[in-house]
C-alpha positions in Angstrom: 0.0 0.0 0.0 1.5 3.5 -1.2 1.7 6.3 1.4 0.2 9.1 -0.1 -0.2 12.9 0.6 -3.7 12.6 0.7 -3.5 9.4 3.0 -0.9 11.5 5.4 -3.3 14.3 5.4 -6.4 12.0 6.7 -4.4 10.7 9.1 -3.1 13.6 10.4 -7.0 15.2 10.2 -8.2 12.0 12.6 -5.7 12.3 15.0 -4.0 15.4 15.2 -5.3 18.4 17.6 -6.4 22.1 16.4 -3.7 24.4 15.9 -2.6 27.6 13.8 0.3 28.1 12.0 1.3 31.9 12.5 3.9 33.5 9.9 5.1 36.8 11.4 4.8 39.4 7.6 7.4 41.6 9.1 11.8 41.9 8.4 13.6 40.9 11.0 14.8 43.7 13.0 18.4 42.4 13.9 19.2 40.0 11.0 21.1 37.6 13.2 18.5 37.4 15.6 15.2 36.3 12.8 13.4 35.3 15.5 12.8 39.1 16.8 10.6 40.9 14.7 8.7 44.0 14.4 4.8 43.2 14.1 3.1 46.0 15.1 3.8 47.8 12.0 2.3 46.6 8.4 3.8 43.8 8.8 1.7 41.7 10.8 0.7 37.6 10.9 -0.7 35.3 8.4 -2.8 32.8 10.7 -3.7 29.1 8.7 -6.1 26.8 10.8 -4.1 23.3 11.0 -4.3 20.2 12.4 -1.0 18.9 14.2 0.2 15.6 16.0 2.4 17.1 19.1 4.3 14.0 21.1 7.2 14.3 23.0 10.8 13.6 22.3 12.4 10.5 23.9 15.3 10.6 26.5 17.9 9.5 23.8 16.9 12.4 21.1 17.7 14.9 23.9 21.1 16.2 23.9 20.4 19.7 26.2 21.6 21.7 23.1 19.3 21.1 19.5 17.3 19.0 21.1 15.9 20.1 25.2 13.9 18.0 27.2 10.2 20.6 26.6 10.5 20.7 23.1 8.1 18.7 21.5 7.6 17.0 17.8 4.5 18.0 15.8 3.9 15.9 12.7 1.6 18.4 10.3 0.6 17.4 6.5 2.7 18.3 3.7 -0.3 20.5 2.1 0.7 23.2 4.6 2.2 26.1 3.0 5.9 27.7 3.7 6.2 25.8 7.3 9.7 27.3 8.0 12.1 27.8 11.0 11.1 31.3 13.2 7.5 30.6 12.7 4.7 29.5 15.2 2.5 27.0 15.8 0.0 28.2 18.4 -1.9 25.4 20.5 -4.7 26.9 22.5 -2.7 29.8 24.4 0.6 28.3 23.7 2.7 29.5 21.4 6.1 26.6 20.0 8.2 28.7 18.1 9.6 26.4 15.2 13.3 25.1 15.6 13.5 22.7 13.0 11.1 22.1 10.1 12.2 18.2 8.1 10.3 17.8 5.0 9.7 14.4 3.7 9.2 14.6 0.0 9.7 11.7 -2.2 9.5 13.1 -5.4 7.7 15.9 -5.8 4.9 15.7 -3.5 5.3 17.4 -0.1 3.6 14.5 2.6 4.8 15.3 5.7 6.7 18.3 8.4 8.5 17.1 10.8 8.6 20.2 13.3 10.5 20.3 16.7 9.2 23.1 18.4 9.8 25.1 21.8 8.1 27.7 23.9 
């Protein structure tokens, strides 16, 4: 049986939890530092309703450095646009700022993120 996006997607639809995924429209105000951003301005968010898988990393995949023991892995469907490093995914009141973003993409069709995120 073939994996495909559409498959991934359901899956991820059944048993993933409500979330957004919030892109911050604004230019970094210390180029080094991507993560701090002006948003008050014109910049502003782009919010997209998603659906996300958030588990826990195990005791071996934490090294106290890329990896720390609250960050957490959210699986999210491959039909999610521009899912990149520096942007959020916001779970009820909490906001996970994206660390890591792992695309799995055989071929050209985009199935799955891989996102380690952290408050």
């Amino acid at each position: 049986m073939a994996i495909t996006a559409v498959k991934v997607a359901a899956l991820i639809e059944k048993f993933g939890r409500s979330a957004f995924h919030i892109v911050q429209n604004a230019t970094p105000t210390i180029s080094a530092r991507p993560w701090i951003v002006d948003t008050e301005g014109e910049g502003g968010e782009t919010v997209t309703a998603i659906k996300a898988v958030f588990s826990n990393y195990e005791a071996e995949d934490v090294d106290g450095s890329n990896v720390l023991r609250e960050d957490k892995r959210v699986l999210v469907a491959g039909n999610v646009e521009g899912m990149k490093e520096s942007d959020l995914i916001r779970e009820g009141s909490d906001d996970w700022r994206i660390m890591n973003v792992t695309t799995i993409e055989p071929g050209a069709e985009k199935l799955l993120f891989i996102v380690q995120v952290r408050k």
